[in-house]
C-alpha positions in Angstrom: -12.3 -11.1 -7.8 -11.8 -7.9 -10.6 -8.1 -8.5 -12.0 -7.1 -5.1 -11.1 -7.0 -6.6 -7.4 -5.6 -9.9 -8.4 -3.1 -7.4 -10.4 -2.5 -5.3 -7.0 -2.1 -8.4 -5.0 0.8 -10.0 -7.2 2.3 -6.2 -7.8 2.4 -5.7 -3.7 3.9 -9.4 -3.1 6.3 -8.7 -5.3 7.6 -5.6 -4.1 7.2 -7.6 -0.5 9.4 -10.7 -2.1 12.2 -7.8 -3.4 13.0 -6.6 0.0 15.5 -9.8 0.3 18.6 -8.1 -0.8 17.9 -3.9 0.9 18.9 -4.1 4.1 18.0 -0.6 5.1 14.7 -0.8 3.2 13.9 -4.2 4.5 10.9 -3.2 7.0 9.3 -0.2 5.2 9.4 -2.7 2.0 7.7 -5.8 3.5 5.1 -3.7 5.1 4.3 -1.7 2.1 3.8 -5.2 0.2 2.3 -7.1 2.4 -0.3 -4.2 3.7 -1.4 -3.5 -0.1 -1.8 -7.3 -0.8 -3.7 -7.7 2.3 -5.9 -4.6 1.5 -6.3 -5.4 -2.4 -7.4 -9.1 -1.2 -10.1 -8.0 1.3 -11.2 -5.1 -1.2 -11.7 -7.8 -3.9 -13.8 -9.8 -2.4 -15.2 -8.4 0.4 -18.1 -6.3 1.3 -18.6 -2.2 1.8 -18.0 -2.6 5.8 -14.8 -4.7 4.8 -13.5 -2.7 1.8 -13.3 0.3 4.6 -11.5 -1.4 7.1 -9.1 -2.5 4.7 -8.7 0.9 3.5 -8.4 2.7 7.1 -5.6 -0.2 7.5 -3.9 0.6 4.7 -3.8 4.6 5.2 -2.3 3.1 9.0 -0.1 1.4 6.9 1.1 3.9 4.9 2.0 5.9 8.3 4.0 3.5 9.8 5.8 2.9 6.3 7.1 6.3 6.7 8.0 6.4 10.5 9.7 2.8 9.8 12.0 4.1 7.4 13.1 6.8 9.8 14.1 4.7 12.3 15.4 2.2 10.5 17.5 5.1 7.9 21.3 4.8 8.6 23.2 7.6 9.3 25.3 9.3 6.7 24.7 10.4 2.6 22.4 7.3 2.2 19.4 8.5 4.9 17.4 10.9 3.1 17.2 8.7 0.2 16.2 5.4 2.6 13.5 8.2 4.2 12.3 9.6 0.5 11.7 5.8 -0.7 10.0 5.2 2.5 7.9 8.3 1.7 7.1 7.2 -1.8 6.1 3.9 -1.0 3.9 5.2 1.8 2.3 7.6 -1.1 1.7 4.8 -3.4 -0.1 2.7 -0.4 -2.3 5.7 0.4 -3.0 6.5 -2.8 -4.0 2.8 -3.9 -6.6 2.9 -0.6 -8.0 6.3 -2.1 -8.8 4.9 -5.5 -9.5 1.5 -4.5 -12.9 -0.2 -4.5 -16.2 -0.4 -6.5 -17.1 2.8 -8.8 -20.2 4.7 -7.7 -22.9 4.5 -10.4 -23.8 7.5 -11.6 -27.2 8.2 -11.7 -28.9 8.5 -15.3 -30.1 11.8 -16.3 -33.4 12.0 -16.5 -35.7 13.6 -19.4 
């Protein structure tokens, strides 16, 4: 397994480990970091059927991340910014199944 995905892995159990003590942020939190572990795990070691799967579940991830932290935002001054973190953390799930996964080889140019 690369060590950027053994980095990812321990990055998104952390965040999933940190969600002990935010009550409102509890769900959107755990899912976030236990969907990119899960996804950076199958990505590194997996094959190209796999690696897609993982990625389409991640992006699926990333959807429910969002619509968890609106039902799950309390009412008052602190929802938008339970909603925004839930957003962000959503956009740092889909944006990690974008980029993740083996680098196409480029071609070499030819005389």
């Amino acid at each position: 397994m690369p060590l950027r995905y053994a980095a990812a892995i321990v990055i998104f159990g952390l965040l999933a480990a940190s969600a002990v003590g935010a009550r409102d942020l509890l769900v959107p939190t755990v899912l976030t970091g236990l969907a990119g572990a899960l996804g950076a795990a199958i990505i590194g070691v997996a094959g190209a059927r796999p690696q897609r799967a993982a990625r389409i579940g991640m992006t699926a991830a990333a959807v429910v991340v969002v619509l968890s932290g609106v039902a799950f935002a309390p009412d008052g001054d602190e929802r938008g910014f339970v909603i925004g973190v839930a957003a962000f953390y959503a956009l740092l799930l889909a944006a990690f199944a974008l980029v993740a996964g083996p680098r196409p080889v480029k071609a070499s140019a030819r005389p």
